[in-house]
C-alpha positions as a Python dict, from the first residue, in 0.01 Angstrom:
ca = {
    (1, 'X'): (0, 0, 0),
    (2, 'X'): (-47, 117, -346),
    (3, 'X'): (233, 168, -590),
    (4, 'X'): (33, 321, -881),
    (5, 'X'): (-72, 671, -833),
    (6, 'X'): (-414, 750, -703),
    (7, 'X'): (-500, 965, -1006),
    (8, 'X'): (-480, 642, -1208),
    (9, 'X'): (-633, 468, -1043),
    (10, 'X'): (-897, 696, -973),
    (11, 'X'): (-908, 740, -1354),
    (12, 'X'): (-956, 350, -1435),
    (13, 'X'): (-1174, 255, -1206),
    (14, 'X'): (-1434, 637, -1348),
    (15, 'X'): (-1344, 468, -1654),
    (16, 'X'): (-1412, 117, -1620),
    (17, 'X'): (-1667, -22, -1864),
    (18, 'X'): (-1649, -408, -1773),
    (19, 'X'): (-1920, -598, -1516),
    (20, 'X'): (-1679, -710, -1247),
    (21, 'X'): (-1936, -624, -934),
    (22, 'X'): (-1652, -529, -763),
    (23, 'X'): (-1502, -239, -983),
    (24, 'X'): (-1867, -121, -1085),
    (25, 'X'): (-1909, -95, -679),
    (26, 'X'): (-1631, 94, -674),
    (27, 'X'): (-1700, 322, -973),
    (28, 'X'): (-2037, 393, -827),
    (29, 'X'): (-1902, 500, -471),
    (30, 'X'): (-1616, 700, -633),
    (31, 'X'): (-1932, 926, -848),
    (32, 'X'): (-2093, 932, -544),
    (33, 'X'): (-1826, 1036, -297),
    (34, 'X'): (-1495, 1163, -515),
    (35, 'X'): (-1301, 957, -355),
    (36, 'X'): (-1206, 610, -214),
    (37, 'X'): (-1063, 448, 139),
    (38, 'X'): (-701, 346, 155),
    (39, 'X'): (-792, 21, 132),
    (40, 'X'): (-1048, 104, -139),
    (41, 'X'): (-742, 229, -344),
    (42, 'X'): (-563, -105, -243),
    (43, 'X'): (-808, -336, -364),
    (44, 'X'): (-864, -104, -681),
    (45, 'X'): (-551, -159, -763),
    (46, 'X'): (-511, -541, -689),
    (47, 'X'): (-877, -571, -907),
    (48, 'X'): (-706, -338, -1223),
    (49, 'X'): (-382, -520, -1254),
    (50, 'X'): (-482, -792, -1515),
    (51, 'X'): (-760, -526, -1722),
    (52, 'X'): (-640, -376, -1958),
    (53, 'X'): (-760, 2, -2050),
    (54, 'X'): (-1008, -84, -2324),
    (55, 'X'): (-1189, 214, -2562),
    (56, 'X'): (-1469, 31, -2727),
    (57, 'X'): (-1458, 338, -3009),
    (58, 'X'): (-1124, 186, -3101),
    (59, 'X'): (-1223, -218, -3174),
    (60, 'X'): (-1301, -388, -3453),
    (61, 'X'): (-1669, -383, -3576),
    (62, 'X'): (-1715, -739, -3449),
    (63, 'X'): (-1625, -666, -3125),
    (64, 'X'): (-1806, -335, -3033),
    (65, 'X'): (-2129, -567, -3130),
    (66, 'X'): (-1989, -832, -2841),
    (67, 'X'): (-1883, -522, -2601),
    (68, 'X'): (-2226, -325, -2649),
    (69, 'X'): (-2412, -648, -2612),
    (70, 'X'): (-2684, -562, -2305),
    (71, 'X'): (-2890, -915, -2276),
    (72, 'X'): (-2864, -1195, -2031),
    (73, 'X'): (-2724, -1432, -2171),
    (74, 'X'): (-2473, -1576, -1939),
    (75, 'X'): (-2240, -1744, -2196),
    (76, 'X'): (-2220, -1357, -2359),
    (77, 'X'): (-2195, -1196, -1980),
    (78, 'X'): (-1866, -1407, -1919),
    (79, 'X'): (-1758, -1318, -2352),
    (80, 'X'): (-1811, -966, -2258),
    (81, 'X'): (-1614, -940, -1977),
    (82, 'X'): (-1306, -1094, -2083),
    (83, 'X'): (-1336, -882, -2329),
    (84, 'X'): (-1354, -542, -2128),
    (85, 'X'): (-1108, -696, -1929),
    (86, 'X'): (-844, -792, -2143),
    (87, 'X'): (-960, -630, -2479),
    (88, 'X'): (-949, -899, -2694),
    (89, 'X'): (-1099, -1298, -2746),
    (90, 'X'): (-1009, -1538, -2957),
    (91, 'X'): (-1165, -1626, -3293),
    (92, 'X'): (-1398, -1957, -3140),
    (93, 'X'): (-1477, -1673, -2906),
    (94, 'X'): (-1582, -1407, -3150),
    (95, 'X'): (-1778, -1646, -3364),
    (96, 'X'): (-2008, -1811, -3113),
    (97, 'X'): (-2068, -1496, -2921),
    (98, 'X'): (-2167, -1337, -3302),
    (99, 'X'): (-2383, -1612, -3338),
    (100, 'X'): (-2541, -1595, -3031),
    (101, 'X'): (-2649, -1234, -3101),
    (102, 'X'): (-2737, -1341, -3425),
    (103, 'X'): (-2900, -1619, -3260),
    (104, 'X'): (-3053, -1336, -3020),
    (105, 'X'): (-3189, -1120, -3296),
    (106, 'X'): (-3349, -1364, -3532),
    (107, 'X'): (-3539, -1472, -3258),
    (108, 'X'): (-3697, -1116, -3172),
    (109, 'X'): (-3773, -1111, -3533),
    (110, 'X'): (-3943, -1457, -3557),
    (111, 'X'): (-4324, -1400, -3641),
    (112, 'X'): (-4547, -1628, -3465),
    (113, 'X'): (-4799, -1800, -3697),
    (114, 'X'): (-5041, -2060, -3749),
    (115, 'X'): (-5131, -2083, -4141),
    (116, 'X'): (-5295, -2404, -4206),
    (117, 'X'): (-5129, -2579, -4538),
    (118, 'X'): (-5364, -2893, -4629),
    (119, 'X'): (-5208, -3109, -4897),
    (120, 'X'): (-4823, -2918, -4898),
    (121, 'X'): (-4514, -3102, -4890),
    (122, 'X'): (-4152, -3054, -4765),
    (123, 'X'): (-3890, -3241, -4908),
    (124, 'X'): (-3629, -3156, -4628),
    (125, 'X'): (-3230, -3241, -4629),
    (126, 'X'): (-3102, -3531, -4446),
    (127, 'X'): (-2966, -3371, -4176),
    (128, 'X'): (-3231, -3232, -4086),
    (129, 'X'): (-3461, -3550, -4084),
    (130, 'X'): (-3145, -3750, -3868),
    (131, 'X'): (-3265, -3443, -3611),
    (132, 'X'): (-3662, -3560, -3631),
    (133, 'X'): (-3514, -3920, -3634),
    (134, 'X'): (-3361, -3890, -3283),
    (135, 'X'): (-3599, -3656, -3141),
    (136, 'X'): (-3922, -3904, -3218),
    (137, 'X'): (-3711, -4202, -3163),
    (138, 'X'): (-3751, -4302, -3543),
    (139, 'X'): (-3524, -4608, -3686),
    (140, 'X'): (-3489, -4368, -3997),
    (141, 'X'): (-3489, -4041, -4153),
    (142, 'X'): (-3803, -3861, -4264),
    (143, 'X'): (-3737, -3690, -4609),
    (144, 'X'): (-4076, -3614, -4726),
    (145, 'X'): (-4295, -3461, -4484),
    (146, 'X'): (-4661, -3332, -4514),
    (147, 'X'): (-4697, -3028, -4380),
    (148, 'X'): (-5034, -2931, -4170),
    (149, 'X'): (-4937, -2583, -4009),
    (150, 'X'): (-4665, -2325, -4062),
    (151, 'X'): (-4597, -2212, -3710),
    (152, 'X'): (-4357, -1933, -3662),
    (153, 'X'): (-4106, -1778, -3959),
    (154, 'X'): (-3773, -1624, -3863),
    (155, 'X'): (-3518, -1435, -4127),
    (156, 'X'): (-3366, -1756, -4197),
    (157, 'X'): (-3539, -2035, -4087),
    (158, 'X'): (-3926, -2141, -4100),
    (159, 'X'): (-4128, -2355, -3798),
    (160, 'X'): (-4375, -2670, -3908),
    (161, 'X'): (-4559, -2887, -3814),
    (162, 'X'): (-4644, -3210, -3983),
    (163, 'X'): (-4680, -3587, -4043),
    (164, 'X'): (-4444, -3809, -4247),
    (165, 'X'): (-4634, -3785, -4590),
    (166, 'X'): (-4948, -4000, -4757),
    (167, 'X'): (-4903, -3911, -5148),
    (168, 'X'): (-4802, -4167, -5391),
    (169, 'X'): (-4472, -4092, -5608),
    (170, 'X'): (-4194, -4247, -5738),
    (171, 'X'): (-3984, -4178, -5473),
    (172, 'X'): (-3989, -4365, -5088),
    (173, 'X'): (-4257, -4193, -4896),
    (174, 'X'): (-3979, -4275, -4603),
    (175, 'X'): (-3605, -4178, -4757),
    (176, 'X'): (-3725, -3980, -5099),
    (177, 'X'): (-3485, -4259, -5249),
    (178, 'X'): (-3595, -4357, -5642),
    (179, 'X'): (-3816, -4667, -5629),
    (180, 'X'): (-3711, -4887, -5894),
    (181, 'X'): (-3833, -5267, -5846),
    (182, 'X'): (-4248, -5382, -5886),
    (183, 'X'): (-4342, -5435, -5491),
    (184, 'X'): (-4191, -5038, -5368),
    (185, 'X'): (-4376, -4875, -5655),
    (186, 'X'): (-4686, -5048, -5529),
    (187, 'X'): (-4643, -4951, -5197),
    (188, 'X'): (-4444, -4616, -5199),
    (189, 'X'): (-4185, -4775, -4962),
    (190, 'X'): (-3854, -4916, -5025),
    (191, 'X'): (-3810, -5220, -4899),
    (192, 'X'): (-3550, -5146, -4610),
    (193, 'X'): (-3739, -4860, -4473),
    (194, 'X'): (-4077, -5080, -4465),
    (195, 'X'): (-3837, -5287, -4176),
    (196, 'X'): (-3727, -4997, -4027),
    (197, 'X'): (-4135, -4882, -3968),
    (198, 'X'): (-4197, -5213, -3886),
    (199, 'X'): (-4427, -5310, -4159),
    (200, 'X'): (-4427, -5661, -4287),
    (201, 'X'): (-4316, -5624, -4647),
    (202, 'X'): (-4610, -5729, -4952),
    (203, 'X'): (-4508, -6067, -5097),
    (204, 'X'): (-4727, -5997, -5415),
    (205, 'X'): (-4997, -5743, -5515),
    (206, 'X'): (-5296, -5838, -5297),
    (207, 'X'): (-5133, -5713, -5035),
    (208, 'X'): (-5084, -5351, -5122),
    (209, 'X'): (-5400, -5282, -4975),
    (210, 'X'): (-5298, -5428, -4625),
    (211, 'X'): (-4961, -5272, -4648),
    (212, 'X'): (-5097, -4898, -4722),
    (213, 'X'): (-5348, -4923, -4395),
    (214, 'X'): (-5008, -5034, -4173),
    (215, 'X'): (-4852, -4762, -4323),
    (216, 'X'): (-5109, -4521, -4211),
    (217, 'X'): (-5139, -4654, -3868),
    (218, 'X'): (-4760, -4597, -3814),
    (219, 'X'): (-4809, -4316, -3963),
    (220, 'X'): (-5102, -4180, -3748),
    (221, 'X'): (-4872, -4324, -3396),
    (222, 'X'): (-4579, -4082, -3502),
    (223, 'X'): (-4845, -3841, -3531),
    (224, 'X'): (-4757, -3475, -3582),
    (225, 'X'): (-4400, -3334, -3547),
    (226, 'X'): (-4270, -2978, -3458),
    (227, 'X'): (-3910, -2891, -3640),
    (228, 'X'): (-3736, -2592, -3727),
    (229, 'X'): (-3607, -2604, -4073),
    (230, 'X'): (-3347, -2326, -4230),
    (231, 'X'): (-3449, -2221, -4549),
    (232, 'X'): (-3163, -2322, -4679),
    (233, 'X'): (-3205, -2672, -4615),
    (234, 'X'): (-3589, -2715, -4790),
    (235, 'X'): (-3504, -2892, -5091),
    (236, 'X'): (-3812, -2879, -5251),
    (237, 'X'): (-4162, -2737, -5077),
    (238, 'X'): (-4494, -2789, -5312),
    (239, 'X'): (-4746, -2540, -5210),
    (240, 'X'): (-4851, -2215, -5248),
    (241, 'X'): (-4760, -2107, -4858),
    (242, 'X'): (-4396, -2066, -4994),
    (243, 'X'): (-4504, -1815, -5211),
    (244, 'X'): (-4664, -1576, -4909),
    (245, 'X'): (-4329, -1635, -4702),
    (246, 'X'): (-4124, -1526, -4967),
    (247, 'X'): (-4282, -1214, -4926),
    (248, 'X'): (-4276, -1180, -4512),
}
């Protein structure tokens, strides 16, 4: 038995804009018949009491983004129907579901692309060279990375791939840390990351010929790596290709 009026009811449920199956069933068969069953009107009712009458024309800017959003998701499904059900979300909920669109809409406007870029290099932060670290089982983090392709370019982040670099600098091929004593300028490798690739450190200068060709090999059995990089987090990139993506 149902202790709201039927006009109400009748009202909320033509009105309902949420994606409960069972109020959008009802909503259909109500436009289809003008009216509902007794127990139709019971189980309306029941279904109504904890959503709230929401007017997406009347929410913040944030949320109509969240309320309009029409992909398939299912993290946004469940955001967007606590929100049409109860009219609000926390803030933890507004920001990840506005980053998932974000998320959503970068990647519709990623360009896929495969621009060859011999002899370029990316010095890249540290956090993102603890993510190559773990995900090619490294025992450190690659700073300085030579770049062979430029795969894919997205409003705010650009897709390489590339090998941990060759050149010769003053700066650890491994870490970009300053090399400073006779035996790490020599090689191009600090001393701690030379352990860490599991190269047997040079002992004096005739052996800076056998330590570059181990450093090679290693370099060769990483082989080439696929990252994502925001373009806020390329420290330094020597090449022309920066200057062409600048300009997509």
């Amino acid at each position: 038995m149902t202790t709201t009026s039927t006009s109400t009811i009748f009202s909320r449920v033509r009105n309902y804009e949420g994606t409960t199956p069972f109020l959008l069933n009802l909503k259909a068969s109500l436009k289809k018949w003008g009216n509902l069953t007794p127990k139709q009107l019971e189980s309306a009712e029941k279904a109504l009491k904890g959503i709230q009458s929401v007017k997406i024309e009347t929410m913040s800017e944030d949320l109509q983004k969240i309320a309009k959003y029409d992909g398939t998701n299912v993290f946004m499904a469940d955001i967007k129907n606590k929100l049409m059900s109860y009219g609000t979300l926390t803030d933890s909920q507004v920001r990840a579901a506005l980053n998932q669109i974000q998320k959503e809409s970068d990647k519709k406007q990623t360009l896929q692309l495969k621009i060859p870029t011999p002899g370029e290099t990316l010095k890249i932060g540290r956090t993102i060279g603890q993510d190559l670290k773990e995900k090619y089982g490294l025992k450190f983090n690659p700073i300085l990375i030579d770049i062979t392709k430029v795969l894919g370019v997205s409003p705010k982040a650009v897709k390489f791939e590339g090998k941990m670099t060759i050149k010769r600098g003053d700066i650890c091929r491994c870490c970009a840390k300053t090399l400073t004593d006779e035996f790490s300028m020599l090689t191009g490798v600090g001393k701690l990351c030379s352990k860490h690739m599991g190269i047997p450190y040079i002992t004096d200068r005739s052996q800076t010929e056998r330590f570059r060709e181990e450093y090679l090999k290693k370099v060769d059995e990483i082989g080439e790596m696929e990252f994502w990089i925001p373009k806020s987090k390329i420290i330094k990139w020597e090449g022309k290709t920066e200057i062409i993506l600048k300009m997509i």
